[in-house]
LOTORTI-523837 format. One record per residue: x, y, z of N, C-alpha, C in turn; residue in one letter. Coordinates in pm, whole numbers, padded with zeros to 5 digits, always signed. Layout:
residues N
XYZXYZXYZA;...
This chain:
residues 349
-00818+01472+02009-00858+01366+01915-01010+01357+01913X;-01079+01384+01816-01223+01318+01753-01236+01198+01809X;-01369+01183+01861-01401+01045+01892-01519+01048+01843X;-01590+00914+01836-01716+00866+01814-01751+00735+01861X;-01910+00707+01854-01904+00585+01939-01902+00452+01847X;-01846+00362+01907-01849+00277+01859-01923+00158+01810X;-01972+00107+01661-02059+00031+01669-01992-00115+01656X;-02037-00207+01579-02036-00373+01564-01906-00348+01496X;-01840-00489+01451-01787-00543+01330-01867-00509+01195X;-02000-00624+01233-02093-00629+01131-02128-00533+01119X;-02203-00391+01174-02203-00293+01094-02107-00207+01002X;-01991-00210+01120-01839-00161+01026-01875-00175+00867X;-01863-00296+00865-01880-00402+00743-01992-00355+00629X;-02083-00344+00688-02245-00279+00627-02187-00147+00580X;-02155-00022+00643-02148+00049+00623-02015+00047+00518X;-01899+00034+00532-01808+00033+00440-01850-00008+00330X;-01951-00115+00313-01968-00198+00141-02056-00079+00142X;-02108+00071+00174-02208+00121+00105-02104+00209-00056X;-02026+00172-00066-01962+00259-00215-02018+00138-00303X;-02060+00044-00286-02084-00069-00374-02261-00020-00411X;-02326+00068-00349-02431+00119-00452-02406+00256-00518X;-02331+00343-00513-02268+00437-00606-02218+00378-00761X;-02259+00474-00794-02212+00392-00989-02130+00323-01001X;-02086+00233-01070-02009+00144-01102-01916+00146-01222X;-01810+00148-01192-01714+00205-01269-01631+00086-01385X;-01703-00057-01348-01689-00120-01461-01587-00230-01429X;-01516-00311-01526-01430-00409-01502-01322-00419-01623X;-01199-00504-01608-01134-00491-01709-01135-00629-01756X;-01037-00678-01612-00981-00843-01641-00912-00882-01743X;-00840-00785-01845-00748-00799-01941-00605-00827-01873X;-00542-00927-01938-00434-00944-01896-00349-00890-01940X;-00222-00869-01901-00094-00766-01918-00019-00822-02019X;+00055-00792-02113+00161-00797-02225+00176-00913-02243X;+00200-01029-02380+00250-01137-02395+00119-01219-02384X;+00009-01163-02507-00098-01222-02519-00148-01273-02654X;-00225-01326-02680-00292-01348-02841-00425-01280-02810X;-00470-01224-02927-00598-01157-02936-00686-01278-03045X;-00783-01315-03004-00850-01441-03092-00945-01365-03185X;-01015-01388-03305-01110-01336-03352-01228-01284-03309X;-01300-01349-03168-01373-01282-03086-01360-01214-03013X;-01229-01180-03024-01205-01097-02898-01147-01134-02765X;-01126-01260-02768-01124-01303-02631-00978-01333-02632X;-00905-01267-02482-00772-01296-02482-00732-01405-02420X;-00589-01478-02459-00536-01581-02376-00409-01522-02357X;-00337-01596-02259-00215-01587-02204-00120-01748-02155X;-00023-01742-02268+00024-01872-02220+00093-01910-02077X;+00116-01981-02013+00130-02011-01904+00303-02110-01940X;+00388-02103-01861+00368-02001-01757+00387-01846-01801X;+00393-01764-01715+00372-01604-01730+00493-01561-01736X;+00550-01519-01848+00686-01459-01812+00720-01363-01772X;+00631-01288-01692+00578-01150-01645+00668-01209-01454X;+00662-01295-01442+00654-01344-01326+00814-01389-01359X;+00942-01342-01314+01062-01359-01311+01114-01410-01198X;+01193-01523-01247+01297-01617-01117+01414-01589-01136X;+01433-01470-01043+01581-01425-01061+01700-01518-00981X;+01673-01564-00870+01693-01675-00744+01607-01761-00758X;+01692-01884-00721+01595-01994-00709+01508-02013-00573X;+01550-01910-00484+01409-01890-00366+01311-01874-00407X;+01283-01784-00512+01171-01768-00549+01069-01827-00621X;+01185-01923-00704+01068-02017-00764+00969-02086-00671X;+00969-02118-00589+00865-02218-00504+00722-02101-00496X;+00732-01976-00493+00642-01867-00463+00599-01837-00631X;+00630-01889-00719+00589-01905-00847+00455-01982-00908X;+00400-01975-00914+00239-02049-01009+00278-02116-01126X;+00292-02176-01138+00292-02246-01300+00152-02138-01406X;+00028-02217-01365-00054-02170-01440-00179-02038-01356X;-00043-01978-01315-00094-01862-01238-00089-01719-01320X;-00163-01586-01367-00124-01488-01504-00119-01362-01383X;-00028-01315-01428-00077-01113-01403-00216-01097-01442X;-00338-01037-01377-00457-00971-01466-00405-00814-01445X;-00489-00751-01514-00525-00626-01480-00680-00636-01434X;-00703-00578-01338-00853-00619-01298-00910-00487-01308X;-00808-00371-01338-00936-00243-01370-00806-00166-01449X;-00878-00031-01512-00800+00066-01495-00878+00180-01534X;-00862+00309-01532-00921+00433-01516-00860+00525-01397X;-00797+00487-01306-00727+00619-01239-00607+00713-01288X;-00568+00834-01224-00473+00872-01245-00383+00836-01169X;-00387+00806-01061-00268+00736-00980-00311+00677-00875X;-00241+00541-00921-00342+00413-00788-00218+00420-00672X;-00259+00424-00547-00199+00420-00440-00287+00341-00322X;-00212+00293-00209-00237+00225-00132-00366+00137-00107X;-00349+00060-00125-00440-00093-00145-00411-00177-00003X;-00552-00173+00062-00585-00208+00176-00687-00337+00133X;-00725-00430+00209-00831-00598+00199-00824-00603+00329X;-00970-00633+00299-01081-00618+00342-01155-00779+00345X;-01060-00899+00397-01122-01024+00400-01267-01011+00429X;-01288-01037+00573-01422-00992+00631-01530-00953+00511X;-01499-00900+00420-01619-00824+00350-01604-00822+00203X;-01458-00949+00162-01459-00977+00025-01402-00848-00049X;-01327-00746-00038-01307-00640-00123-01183-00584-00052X;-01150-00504-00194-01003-00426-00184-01064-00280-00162X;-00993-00181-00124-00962-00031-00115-00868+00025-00158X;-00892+00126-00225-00773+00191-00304-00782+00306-00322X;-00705+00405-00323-00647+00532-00375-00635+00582-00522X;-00727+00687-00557-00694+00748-00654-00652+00833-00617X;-00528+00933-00605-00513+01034-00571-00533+01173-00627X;-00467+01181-00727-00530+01296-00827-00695+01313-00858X;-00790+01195-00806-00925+01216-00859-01007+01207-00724X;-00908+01232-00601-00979+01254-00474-01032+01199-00439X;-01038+01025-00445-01130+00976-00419-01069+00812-00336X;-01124+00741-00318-01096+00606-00283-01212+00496-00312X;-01130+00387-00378-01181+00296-00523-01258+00169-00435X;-01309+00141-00465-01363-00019-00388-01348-00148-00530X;-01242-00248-00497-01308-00352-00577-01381-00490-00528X;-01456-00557-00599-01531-00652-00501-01452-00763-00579X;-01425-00909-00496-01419-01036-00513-01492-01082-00596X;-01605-01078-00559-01764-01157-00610-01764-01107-00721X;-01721-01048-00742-01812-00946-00895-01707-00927-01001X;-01573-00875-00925-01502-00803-01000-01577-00668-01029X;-01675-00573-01008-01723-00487-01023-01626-00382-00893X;-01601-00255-00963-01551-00135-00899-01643-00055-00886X;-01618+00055-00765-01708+00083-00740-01632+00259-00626X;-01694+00369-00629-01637+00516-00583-01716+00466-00446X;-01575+00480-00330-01616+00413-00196-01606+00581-00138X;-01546+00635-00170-01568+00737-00066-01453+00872-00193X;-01584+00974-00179-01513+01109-00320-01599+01234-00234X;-01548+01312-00166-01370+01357-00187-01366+01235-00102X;-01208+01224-00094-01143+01133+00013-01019+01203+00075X;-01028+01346+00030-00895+01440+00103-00767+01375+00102X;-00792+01356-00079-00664+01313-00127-00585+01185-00095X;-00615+01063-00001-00577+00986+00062-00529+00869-00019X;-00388+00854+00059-00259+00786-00005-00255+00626+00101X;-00189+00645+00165-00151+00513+00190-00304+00460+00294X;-00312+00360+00317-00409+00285+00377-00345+00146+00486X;-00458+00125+00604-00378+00007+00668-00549-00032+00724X;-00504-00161+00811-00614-00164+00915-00553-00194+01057X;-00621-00137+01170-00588-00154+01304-00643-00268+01379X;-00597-00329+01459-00607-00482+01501-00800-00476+01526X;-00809-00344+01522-00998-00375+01563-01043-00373+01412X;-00967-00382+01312-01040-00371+01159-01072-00275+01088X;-01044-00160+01163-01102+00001+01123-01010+00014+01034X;-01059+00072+00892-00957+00139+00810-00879+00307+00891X;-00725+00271+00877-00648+00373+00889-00643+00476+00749X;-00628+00599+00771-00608+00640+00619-00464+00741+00643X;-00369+00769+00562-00286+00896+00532-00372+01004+00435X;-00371+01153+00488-00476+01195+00405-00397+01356+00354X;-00353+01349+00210-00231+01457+00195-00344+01566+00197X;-00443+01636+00142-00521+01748+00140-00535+01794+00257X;-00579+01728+00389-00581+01777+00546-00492+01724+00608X;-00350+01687+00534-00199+01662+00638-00225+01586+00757X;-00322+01490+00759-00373+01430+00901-00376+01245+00890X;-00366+01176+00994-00409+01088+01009-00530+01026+01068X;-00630+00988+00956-00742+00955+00988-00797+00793+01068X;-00913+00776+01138-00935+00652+01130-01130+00629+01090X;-01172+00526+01026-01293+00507+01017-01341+00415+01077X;-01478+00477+01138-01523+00419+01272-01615+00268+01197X;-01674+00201+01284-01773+00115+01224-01907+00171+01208X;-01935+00279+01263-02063+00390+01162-02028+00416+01046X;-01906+00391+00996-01842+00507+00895-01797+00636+00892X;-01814+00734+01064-01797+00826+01051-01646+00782+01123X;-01576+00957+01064-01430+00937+01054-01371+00986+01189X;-01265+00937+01237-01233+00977+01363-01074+01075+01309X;-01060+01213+01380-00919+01266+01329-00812+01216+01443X;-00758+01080+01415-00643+01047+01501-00524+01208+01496X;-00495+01223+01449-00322+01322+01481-00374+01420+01349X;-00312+01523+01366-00322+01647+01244-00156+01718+01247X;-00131+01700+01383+00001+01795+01387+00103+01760+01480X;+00223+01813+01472+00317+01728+01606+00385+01866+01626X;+00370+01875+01754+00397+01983+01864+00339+02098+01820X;+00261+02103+01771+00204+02274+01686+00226+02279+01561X;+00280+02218+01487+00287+02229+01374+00204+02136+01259X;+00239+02155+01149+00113+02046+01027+00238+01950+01002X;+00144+01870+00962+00230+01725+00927+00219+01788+00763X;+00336+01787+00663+00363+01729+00558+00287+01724+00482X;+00233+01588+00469+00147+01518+00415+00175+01379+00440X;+00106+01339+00539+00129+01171+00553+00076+01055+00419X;+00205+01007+00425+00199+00913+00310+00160+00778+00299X;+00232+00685+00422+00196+00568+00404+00151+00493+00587X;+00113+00371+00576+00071+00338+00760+00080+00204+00772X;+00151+00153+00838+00098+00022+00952+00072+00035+01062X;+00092-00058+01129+00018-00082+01267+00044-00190+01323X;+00148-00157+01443+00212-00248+01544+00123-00339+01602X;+00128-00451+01657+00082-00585+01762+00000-00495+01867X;+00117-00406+01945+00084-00329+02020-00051-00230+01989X;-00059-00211+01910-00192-00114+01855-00151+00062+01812X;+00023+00050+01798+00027+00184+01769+00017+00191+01613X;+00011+00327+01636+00025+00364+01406+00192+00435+01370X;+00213+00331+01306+00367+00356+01231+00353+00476+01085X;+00383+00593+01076+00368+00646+00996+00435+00688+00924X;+00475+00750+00794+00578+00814+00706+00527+00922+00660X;+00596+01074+00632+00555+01188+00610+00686+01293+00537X;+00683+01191+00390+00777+01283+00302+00702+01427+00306X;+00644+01442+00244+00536+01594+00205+00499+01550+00044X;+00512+01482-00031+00475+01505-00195+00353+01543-00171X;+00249+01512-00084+00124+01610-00117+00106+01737-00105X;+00198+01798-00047+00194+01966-00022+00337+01987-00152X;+00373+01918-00212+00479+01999-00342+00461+02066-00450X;+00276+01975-00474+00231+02014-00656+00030+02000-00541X;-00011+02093-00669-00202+02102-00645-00224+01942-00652X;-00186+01874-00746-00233+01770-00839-00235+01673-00736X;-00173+01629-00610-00220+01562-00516-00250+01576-00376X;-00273+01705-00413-00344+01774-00250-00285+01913-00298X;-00270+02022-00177-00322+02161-00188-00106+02191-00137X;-00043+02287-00278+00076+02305-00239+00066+02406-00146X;+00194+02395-00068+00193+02431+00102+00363+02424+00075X;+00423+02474+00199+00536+02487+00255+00514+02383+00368X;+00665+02299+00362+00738+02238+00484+00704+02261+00611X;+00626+02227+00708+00651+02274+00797+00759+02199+00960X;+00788+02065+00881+00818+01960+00946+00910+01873+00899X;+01035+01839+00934+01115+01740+00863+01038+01621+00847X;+01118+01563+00719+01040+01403+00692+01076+01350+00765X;+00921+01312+00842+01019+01184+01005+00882+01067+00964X;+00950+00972+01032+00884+00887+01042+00845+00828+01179X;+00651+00865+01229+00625+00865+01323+00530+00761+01383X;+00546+00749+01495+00479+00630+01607+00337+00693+01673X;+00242+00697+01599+00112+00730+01690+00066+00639+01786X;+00026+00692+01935-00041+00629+02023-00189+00670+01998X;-00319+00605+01923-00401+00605+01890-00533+00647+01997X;-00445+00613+02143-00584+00677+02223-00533+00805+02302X;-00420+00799+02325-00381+00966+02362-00348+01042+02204X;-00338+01036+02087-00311+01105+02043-00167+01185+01980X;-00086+01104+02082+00057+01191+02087+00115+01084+01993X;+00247+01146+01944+00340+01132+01810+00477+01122+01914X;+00552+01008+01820+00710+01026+01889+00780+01022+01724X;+00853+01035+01747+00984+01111+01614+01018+00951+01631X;+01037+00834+01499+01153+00723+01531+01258+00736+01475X;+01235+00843+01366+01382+00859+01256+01336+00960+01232X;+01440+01066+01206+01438+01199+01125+01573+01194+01004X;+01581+01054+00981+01739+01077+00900+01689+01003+00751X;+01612+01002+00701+01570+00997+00582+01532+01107+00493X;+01531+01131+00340+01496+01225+00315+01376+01228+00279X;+01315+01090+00223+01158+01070+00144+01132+00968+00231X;+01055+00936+00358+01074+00803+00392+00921+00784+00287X;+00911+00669+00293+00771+00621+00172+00696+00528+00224X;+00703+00446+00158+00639+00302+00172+00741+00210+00333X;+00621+00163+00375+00707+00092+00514+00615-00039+00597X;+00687-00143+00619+00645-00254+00672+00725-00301+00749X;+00661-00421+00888+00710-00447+00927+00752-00616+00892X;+00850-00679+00943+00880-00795+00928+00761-00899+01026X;+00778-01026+00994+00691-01088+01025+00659-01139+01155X;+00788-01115+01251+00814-01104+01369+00778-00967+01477X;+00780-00876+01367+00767-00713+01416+00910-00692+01455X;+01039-00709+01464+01132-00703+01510+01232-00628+01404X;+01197-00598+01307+01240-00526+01157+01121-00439+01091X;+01166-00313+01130+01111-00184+01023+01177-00210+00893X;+01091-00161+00759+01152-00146+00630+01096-00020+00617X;+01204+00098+00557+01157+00190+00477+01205+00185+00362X;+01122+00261+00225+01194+00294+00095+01205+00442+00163X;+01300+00516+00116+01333+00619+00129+01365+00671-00064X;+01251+00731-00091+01269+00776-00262+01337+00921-00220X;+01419+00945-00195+01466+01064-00192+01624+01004-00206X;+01755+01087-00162+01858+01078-00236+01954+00992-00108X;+02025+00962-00101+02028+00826-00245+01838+00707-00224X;+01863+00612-00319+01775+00610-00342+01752+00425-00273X;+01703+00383-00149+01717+00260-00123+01610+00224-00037X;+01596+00102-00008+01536+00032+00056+01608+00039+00254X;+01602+00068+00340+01645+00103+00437+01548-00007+00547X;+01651-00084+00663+01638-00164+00735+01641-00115+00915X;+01525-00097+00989+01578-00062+01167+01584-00196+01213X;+01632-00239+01327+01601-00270+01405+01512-00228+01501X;+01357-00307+01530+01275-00206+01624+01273-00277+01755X;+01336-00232+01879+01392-00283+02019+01253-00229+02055X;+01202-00327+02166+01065-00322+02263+00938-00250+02166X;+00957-00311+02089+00816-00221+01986+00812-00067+02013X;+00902-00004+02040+00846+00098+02098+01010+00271+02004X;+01174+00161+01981+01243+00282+01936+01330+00181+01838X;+01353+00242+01740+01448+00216+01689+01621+00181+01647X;+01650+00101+01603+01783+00062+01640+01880+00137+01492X;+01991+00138+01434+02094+00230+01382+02035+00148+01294X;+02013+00279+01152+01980+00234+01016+02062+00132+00928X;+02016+00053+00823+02092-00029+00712+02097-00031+00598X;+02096-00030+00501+02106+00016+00362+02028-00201+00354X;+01911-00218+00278+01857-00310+00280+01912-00351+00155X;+01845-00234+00037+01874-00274-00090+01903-00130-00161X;+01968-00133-00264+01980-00032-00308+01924+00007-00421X;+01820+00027-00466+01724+00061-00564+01730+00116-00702X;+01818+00242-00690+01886+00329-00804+01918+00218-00939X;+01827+00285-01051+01822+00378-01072+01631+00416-01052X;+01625+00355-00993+01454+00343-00987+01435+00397-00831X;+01319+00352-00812+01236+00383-00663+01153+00280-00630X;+01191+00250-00510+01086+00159-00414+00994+00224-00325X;+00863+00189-00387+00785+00290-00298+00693+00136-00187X;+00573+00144-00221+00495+00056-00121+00560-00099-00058X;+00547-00108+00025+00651-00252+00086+00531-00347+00143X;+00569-00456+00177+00484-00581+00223+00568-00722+00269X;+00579-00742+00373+00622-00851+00412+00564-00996+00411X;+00597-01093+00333+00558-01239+00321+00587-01319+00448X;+00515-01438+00454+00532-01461+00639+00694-01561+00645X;+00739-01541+00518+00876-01623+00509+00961-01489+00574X;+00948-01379+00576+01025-01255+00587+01092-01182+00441X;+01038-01260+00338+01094-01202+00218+00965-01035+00185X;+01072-00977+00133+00985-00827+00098+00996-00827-00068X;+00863-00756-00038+00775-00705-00180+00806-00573-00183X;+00813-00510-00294+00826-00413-00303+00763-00312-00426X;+00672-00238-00438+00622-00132-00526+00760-00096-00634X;+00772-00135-00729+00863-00022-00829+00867+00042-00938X;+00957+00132-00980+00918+00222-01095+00998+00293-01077X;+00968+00384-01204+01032+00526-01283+01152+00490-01344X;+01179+00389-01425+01291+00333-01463+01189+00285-01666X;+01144+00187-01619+01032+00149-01769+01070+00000-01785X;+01026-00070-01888+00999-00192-01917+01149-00259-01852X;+01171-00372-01795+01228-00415-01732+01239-00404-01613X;+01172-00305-01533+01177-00261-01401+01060-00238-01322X;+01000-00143-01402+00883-00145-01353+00798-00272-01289X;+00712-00272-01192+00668-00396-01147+00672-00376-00979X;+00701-00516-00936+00711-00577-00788+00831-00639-00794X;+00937-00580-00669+01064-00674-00690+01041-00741-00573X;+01072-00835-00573+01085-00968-00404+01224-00952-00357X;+01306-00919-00238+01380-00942-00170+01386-01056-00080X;+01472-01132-00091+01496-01235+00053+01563-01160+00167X;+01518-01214+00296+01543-01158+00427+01682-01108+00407X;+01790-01150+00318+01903-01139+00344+01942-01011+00230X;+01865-00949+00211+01848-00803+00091+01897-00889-00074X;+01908-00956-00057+01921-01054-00214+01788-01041-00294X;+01800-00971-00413+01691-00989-00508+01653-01066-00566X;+01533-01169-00539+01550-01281-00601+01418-01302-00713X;+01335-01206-00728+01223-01221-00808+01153-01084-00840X;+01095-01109-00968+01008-00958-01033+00887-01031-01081X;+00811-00889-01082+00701-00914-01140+00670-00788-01235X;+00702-00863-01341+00725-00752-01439+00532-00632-01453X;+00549-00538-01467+00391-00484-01510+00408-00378-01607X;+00336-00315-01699+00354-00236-01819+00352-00078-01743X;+00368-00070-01617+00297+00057-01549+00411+00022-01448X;+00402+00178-01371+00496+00172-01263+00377+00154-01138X;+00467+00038-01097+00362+00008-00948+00386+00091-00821X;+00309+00130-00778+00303+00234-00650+00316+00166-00536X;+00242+00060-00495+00199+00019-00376+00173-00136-00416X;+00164-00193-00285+00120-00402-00352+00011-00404-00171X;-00052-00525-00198-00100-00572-00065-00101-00709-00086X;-00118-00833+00043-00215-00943+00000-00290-00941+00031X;-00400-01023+00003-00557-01041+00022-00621-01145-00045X;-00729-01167-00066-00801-01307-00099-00797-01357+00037X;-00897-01468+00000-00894-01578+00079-00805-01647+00189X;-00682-01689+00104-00567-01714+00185-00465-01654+00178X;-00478-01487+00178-00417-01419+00187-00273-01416+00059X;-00303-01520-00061-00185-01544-00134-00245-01499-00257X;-00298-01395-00293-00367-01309-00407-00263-01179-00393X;-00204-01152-00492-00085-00979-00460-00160-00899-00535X;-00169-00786-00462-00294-00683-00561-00141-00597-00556X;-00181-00503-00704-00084-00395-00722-00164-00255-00807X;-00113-00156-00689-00174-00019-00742-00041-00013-00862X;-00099+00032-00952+00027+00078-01058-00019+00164-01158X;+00020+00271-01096-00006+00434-01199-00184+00451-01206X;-00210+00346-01361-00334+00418-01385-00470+00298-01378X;-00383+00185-01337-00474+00057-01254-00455-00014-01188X;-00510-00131-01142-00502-00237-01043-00523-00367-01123X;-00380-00437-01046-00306-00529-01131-00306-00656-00956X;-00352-00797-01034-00328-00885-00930-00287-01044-00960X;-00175-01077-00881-00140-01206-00953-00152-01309-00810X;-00180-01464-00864-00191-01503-00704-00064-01588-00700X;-00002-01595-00580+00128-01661-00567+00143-01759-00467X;+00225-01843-00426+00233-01944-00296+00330-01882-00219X;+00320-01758-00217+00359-01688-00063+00213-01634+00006X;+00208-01609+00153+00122-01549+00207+00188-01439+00276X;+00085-01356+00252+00120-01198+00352+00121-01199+00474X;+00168-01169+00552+00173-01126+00683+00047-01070+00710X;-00053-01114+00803-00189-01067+00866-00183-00943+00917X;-00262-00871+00906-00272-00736+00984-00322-00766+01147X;-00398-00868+01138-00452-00897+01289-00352-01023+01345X;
């Protein structure tokens, strides 16, 4: 494992906002479908948002009255994993096809190229010390960034072999890295460099200061998007491969997994990025289905679907962030989409 030394918080901080003097890639703040266009130009959106669906009445309470979907940018080819960044007022994001990783600011609403190449990098987390984690499909590795900014190579391979392409990351109480490693970045050029298999899709447990990998599941076919519950006592995977569902562990001593569950069943669509609310209800990334589906679906603890959030794009990934953590950012296809709600996310720290 790469090491480097370690500096501040506050520099962390310094150094990460440096994509915020690289060009600026502009703003949108247009809101999503079910608008009036006024003679100046200026859009409204009536309230409430019907973008924002109460399928269960759990969900209404996590509803805004005069709360809208924005779109707060768009210009990528495919937005993936959306990491916040309280501490420093800003989101992180994934373009994948354009190699790069996006910065948006709070203050500004101004976007901004945080880091190009970015070796293709898909899912994103942070580790209880604040360091961005990265999945990085072009070098099949799991990265971490130091508070210099320079990058540390946590894991590249398990037992001799290449990882896949790691896709998505959290990060246990304990301080390990929870990982998923379908391969879509080694299938096609277009999001990293095509390659052959060298590794079943497992989904793996990094110990961050030795380096070493443990196998927690090898019985998925796509594992994807994955979070933990608000207790840590429940893994969620989407598994986009066949059949097509939302999948439940039990995780005994933080450390192995307990016999899989069928959470939700997804088909005819895909659940990709996940997020746990501190009620235990799950968020979920969805798509490849089209208008009616596409969006964020909400699950209650008890796999009951009880809310959507409709979006004109298939959403990849969701996070929270803001202030009080009750702002939902959503990567979706070819922008970043955010609505604020009266649920809060589960803290990374």
């Amino acid at each position: 494992m790469n090491t480097h030394k370690h500096l501040s918080r506050r520099t962390f901080l310094r150094n990460l906002s440096v994509g915020a003097a690289l060009p600026l890639l502009g703003t949108v703040g247009t809101l999503t479908g079910w608008t009036d266009t006024f003679p100046d130009g200026k859009i409204i959106k009536r309230y409430p948002d019907p973008a924002i669906e109460v399928i269960d009445d759990r969900f209404a309470k996590y509803k805004i009255g005069n709360a809208v979907v924005e779109r707060l940018w768009t210009g990528a080819r495919w937005s993936e994993g959306p990491v916040w960044f309280g501490d420093g007022g800003y989101l992180l994001w994934s373009d994948i096809p354009n190699n790069r990783i996006l910065k948006w600011q709070e203050a500004t609403g101004k976007v901004s190229v945080y880091r190009k190449p970015s070796n293709y990098t898909n899912g994103h987390t942070r580790d209880r010390q604040g360091r961005l984690i990265s999945c990085e499909h072009g070098t099949r590795r799991v990265t971490r960034t130091e508070y210099d900014g320079t990058i540390t190579v946590l894991i590249d391979n398990f037992e001799g072999k290449r990882f896949n392409a790691p896709n998505d990351v959290v990060v246990h109480p304990d301080g390990h890295i929870w990982f998923t490693d379908p391969g879509y970045g080694i299938m096609f050029n277009y999001e990293g460099h095509k390659a052959e298999f060298e590794l079943p899709t497992n989904v793996y447990r990094l110990n961050p200061e030795t380096g070493k990998a443990t196998v927690m599941t090898n019985v998925l076919e796509k594992p994807n998007g994955l979070c933990f519950s608000p207790k840590y006592d429940k893994l969620y995977v989407a598994d986009t491969g066949s059949p097509k569902n939302i999948m439940v562990f039990d995780v005994i001593d933080g450390e192995r997994l307990g016999k899989k569950e069928v959470f939700y069943e997804t088909a005819p669509g895909n659940a990709d990025g996940l997020r746990c609310d501190t009620d235990g209800n799950v968020w979920a990334g969805a798509g490849w289905v089209g208008e009616g589906y596409d969006g964020v679906h909400i699950f209650a603890p008890d796999g009951k679907l009880i809310g959507k959030i409709h979006l004109p794009e298939i959403c990849s990934n969701i996070c929270f962030g803001g202030v009080k953590r009750n702002r939902l950012f959503m990567t979706a296809s070819q922008s970043l989409y955010s609505v604020f709600v009266e649920a809060q996310g589960v803290p990374f720290f």
